[in-house]
C-alpha positions as CSV (number, residue, x, y, z in Angstrom):
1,X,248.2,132.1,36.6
2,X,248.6,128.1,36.6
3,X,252.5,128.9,38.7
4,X,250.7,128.5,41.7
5,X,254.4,128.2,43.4
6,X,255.3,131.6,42.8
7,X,252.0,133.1,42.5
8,X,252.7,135.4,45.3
9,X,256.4,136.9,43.8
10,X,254.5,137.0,40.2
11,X,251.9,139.1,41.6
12,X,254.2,141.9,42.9
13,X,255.7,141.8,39.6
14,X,252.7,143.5,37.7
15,X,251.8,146.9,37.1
16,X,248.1,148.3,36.2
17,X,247.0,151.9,34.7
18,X,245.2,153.6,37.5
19,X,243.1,156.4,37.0
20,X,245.0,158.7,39.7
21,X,249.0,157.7,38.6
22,X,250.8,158.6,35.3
23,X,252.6,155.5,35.6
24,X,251.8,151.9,36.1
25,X,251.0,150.8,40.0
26,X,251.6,147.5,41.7
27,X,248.6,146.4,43.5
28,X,250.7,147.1,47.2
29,X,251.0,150.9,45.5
30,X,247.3,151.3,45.2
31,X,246.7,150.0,48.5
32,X,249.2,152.3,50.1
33,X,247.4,155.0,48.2
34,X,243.3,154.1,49.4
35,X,241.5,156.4,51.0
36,X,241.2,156.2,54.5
37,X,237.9,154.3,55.4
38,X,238.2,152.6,51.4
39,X,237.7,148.7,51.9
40,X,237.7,147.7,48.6
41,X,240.0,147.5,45.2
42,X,238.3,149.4,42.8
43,X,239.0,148.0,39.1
44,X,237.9,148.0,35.4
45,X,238.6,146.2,32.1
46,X,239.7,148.5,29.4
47,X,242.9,149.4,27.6
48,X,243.8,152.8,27.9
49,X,242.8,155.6,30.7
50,X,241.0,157.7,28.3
51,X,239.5,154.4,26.7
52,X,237.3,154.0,30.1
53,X,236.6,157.9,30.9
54,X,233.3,157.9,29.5
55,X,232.6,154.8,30.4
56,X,229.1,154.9,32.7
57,X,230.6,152.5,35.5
58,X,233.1,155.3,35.9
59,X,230.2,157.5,37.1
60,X,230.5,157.5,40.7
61,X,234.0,157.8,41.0
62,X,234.2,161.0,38.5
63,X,234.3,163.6,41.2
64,X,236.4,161.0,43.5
65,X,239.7,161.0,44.5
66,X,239.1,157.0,44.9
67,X,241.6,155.6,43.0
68,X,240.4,153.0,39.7
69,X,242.2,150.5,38.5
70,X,242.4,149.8,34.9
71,X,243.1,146.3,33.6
72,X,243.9,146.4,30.1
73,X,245.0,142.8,29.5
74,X,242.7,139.6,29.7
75,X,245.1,138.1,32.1
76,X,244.6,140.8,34.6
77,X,241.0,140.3,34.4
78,X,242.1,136.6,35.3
79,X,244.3,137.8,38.5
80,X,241.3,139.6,40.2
C-alpha cells in the first residue's frame, strides 16, 4: 500500500474470492470476466463465500451472473 513504486506489479500480484470462480481471481481476471455493458467492479468485505451469501447487500446480484468480489482481508479493503 505505502510501495507506491511498485504499486502497479503488487497489484497484479493479488488474488480475491469471487462469487462466480472456485479459485482466487486477479482483478484483470474479473475484468476479462464482466458482463458486457458492466461498468463497474462489484466488491464486498467478508471472509469466506458462504460468510457473505446471506448477506442483504448480496440481494440484487442473487439471480445475477454479475460477478462479486469478496475481500476478506483489511488490506484489500485498503486497495479499493
Amino acid at each position: 500500500m505505502s510501495d507506491s513504486e511498485n504499486q502497479e506489479q503488487l497489484l497484479r500480484l493479488m488474488r480475491y474470492h469471487s462469487t462466480m470462480a472456485s479459485k482466487g481471481v486477479s482483478l484483470d481476471e474479473y475484468v476479462k470476466s464482466m458482463k458486457e455493458g458492466q461498468k463497474k467492479i462489484y466488491y464486498i468485505a467478508g471472509v469466506q463465500p458462504k460468510d457473505v451469501a446471506g448477506n442483504p447487500f448480496m440481494s440484487p446480484f442473487k439471480d445475477s451472473d454479475v460477478p462479486v468480489l469478496i475481500v476478506a482481508n483489511q488490506i484489500d479493503e485498503m486497495v479499493f
